[in-house]
N, C-alpha and C positions, 0 to 999 in steps of 0.2 A: 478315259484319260483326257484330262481338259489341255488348253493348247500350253501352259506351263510344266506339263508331264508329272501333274498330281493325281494320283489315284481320285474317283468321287468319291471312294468310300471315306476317305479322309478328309475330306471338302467340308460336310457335314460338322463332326465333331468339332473341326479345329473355328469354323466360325461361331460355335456354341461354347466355347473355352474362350475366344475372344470376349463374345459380348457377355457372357457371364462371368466368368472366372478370372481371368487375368486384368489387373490391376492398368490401369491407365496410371503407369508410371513412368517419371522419365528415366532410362537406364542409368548405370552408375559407369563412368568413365574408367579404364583398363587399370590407370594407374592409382584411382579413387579406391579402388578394391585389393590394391595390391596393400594400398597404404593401410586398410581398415585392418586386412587380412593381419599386417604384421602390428600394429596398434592392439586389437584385439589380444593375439599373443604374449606380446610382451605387458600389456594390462595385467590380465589372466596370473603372470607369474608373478608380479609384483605384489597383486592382492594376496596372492596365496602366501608370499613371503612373510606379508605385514603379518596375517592372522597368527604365522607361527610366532612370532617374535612377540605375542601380545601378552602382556601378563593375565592370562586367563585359562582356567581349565580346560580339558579338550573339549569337551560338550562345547563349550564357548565359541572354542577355537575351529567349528566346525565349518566346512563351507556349505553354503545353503546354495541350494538348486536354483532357486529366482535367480540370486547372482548372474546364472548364466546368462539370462535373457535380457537383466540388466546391461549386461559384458557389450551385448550385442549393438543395443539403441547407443551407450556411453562410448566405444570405438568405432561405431559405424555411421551415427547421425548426433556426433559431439555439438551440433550447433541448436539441435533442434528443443524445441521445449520441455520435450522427457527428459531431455538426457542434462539438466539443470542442476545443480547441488540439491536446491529446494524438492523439486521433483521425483529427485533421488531417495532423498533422507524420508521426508513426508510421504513420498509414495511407495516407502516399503517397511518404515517404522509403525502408522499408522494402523497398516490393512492387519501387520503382525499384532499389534495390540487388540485388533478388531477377532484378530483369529484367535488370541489366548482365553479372549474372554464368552468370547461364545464356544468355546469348543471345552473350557472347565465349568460353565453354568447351562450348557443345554445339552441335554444326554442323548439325544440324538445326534447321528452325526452326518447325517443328510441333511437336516434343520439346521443343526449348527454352521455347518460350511456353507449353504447357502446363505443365510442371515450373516456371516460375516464375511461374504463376498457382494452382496446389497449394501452394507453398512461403510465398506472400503470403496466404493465405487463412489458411493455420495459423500465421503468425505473431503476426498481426492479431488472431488468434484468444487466443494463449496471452497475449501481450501486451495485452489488452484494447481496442486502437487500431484495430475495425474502421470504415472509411473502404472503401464501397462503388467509389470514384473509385477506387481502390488497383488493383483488377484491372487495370481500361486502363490504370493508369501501367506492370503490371508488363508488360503488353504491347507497349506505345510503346519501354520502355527495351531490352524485349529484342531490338525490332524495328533498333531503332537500332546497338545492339551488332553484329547480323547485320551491319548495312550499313558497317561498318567507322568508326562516330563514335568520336570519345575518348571513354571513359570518365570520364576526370575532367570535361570539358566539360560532358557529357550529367548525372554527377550536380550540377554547379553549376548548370545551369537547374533541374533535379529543386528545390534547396534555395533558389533564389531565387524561384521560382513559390511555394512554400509559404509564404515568410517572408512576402511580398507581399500573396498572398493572405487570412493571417492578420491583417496589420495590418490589411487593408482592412475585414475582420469587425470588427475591435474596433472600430474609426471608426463603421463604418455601424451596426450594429447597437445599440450605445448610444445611437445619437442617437434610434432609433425606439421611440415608447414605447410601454411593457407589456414590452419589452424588455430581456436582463441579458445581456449576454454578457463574460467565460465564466462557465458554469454548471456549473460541475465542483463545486461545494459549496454547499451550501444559506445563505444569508445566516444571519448571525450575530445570534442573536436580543437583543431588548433587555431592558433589566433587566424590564422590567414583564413581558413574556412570558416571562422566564425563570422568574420568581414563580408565572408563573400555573398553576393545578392542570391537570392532563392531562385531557383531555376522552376521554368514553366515544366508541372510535373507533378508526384505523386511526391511528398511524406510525412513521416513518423506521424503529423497529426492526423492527416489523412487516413493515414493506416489504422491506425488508433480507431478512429469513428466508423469506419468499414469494417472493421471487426467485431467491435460491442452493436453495430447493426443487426449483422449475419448472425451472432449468436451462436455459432458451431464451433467449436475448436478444430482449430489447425493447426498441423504437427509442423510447424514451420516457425521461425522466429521473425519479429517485424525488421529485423534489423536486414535477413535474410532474401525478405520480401524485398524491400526499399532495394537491393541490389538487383535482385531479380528484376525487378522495373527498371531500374537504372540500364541494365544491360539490354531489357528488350525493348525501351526506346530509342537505344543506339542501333540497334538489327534493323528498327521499322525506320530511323532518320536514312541508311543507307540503302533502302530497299526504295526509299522515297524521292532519293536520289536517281537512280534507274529507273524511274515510274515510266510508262509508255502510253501510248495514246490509248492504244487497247483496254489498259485498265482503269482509265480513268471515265470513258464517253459511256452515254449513257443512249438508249436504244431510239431508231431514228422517229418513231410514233406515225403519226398520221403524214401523208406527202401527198403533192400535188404532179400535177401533170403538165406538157408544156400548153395543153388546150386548156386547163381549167378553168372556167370562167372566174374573173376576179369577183364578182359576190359569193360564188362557192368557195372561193380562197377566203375572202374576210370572213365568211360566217365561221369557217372551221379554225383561222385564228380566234376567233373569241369564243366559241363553243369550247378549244382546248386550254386558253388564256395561255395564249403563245408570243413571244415577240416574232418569230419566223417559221416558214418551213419549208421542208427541200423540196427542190422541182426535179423530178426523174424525167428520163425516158424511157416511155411507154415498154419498148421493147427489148432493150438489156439493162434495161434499173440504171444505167449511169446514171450521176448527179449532172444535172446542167446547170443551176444556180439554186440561190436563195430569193425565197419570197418573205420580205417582212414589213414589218408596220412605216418602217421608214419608206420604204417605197410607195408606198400609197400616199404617202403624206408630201412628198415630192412632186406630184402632181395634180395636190388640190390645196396649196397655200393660198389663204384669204387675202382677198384682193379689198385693198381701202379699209383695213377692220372687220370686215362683214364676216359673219361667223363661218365653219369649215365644215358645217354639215350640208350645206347646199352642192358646194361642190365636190363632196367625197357622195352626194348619192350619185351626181350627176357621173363619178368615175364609174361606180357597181351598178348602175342602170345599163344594161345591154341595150347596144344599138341595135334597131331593129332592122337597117338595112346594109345590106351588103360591105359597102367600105364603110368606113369609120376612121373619123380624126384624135381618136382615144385610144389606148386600151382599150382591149376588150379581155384578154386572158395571160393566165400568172405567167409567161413567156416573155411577153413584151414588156413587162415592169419587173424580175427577177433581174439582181446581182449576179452575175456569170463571173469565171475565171478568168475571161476576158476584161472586164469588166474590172479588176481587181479582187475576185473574192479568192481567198488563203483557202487553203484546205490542208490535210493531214494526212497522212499515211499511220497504218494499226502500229509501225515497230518507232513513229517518231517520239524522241522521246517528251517528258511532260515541258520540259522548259525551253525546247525548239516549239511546243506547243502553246505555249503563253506566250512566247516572245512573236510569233505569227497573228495572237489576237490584238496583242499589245500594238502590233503594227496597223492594224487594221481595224474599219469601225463598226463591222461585223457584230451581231449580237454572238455569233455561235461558229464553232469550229467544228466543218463537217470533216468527218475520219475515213477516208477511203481503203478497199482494200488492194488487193494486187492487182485487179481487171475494172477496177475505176466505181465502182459499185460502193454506194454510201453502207456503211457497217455501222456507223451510230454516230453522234453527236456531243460535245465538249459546251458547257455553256458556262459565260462568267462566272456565274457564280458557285457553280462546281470545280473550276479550275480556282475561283480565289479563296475557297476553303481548304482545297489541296496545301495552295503555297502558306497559308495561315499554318497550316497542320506541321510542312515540310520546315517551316520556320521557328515553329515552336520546339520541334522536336531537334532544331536545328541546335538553340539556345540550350537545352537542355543538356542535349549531348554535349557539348563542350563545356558545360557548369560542372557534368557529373567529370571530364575526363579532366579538369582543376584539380578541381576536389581530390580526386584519385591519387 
């Protein structure tokens, strides 16, 4: 018994049904299902009605089994690309013509059903009308074919099941709101969104070229998509909002000490092509200050023009005797707190953290944690990709909630 009080025999199976079996899907909301549930229902009876009322024989007037599967995609995922007029009509008129005819010209009927479940699949395919219900129609039709039905009989239930079941989509499905059926085209936008400037963001042509890229089909509509993006760059502009030092600094790399000789500090500035790095101490990692390029350069401005290589070796040349009128190690040339250097704490947020760089001429904002101990580093240019990012997505959210 693990400390959740799961049996292990059950430990086993249930992560082997996770990573195999069970669909990385997102769940369907309480009332999503309540709606389908009663959508489906009242479909269901509507089609059945239309069939009777059809001037057609009963053979005709018969309900076919795909239907049902149909029922399912057309009440329960009305937006998606199956569940299209097109999709519908082609994806189950087709596979049935595919199944009449191979199942009245090939005498086999394991030959016949498969060839006309290959032949409906690449139709569907090239035609753009795939309709998952299509394989079983093309098996039903070619089953029927074997068994000696007419053909013309067999595809007039084929055509009135469909017609049926499509009108019943159109009824049910607009009555149920958040609901647009058909969605075969994005609504036609109004003047005032037509005016409106294009927001930094994903669409429709974007979506378009991201898809003929990918090459796969997905059961999802672009229109469906473009909201979906729309909605999860609203989550990450708010999330971007609360951003915290934590999640933004990056790890503190190489550090110095408060003896380190300054040639050992420049070498491993430029060994890491660093503008700074942090000076600890020795024995509880506190930060004491920063070391960086400016400070070296603070102490060997060219005197009369004369170049600055003379006197920056004369800083990183160790004195060889006792006192010294220099520097000698990263201690005595570090930016301290005293000194004026900002620092951070892990829970400050991002924009008390740029407004501390902002005040200061700091290359980098070191992030401390609860016991004053450097936990990693903020550098401009990782903070002004952040504020780019929080701005764009800033722009965006308020274009899509216009719009809206």
């Amino acid at each position: 018994m693990d400390k959740n009080n799961t049996p292990s025999w059950w430990t086993a199976p249930t992560r082997f049904a996770r990573r195999w079996l069970i669909a990385d899907a997102a769940p369907m909301a309480p009332a999503e299902i309540r709606r389908s549930a009663l959508a489906a229902l009242l479909g269901v009876l509507i089609y059945a009605c239309i069939l009777l009322v059809l001037p057609l024989g009963p053979d005709a007037r018969r309900q076919l089994a795909p239907l049902g599967a149909s029922a399912v995609i057309l009440f329960t995922l009305p937006h998606s690309p199956l569940a299209q007029p097109w999709s519908v009509a082609g994806g189950l008129l087709l596979p049935g013509l595919m199944g009449l005819g191979c199942g009245t010209w090939i005498a086999n009927p394991v030959l016949a059903a498969g060839l006309a479940l290959g032949l409906a699949v690449g139709c569907m395919g090239l035609l753009r009308c795939i309709h998952p219900p299509g394989g079983a129609m093309a098996l039903v039709m070619a089953g029927a074919a074997a068994q000696g039905l007419d053909p013309l009989t067999s595809l007039g239930a084929v055509l009135a099941n469909v017609l049926a079941m499509l009108a019943a989509a159109l009824v049910v499905n607009n009555l149920v709101p958040g609901r647009r059926y058909p969605l075969c085209a994005p609504p036609r936008p109004t003047p005032a969104q037509a005016r409106a400037p294009m927001p930094t963001g994903i669409r429709h042509p974007d979506l378009a070229a991201a898809l003929e890229e990918l090459g796969a089909y997905l059961d999802v509509s672009e229109e469906d998509l473009e909201q979906l993006f729309n909605r999860a760059t609203h989550h990450a502009f708010q999330r971007q909002v609360l951003l915290e030092c934590r999640e933004l600094m990056e790890p503190p790399g190489p550090t110095l000490e408060f003896a380190t000789p300054l040639n050992t500090a420049w070498a491993l500035l430029r060994r890491h092509n660093l503008s700074c790095l942090p000076v600890l101490d020795r024995h509880n990692q506190r930060l004491l200050g920063l070391l960086g390029l400016e400070d070296f350069l603070r102490h060997v401005a060219p005197d009369d023009g004369r170049p600055i290589g003379e006197p920056l070796r004369r800083l990183l040349r160790p004195t060889p005797e006792s006192h010294s009128s220099k520097p000698e190690v990263a201690g005595q040339l570090m930016l301290t707190p005293a000194l004026g250097l900002a620092c951070a704490r892990l829970d400050t947020s991002l924009a008390d953290g740029a407004r501390l760089l902002a005040e200061h001429t700091q290359p980098v904002l070191p992030v401390l944690d609860e016991h004053g101990r450097l936990a990693g580093l903020i550098t401009r240019p990782r903070l002004t990709r952040a504020l780019y990012q929080h701005q764009a997505l800033d722009r965006a959210s308020h274009t899509d909630d216009a719009a809206d």
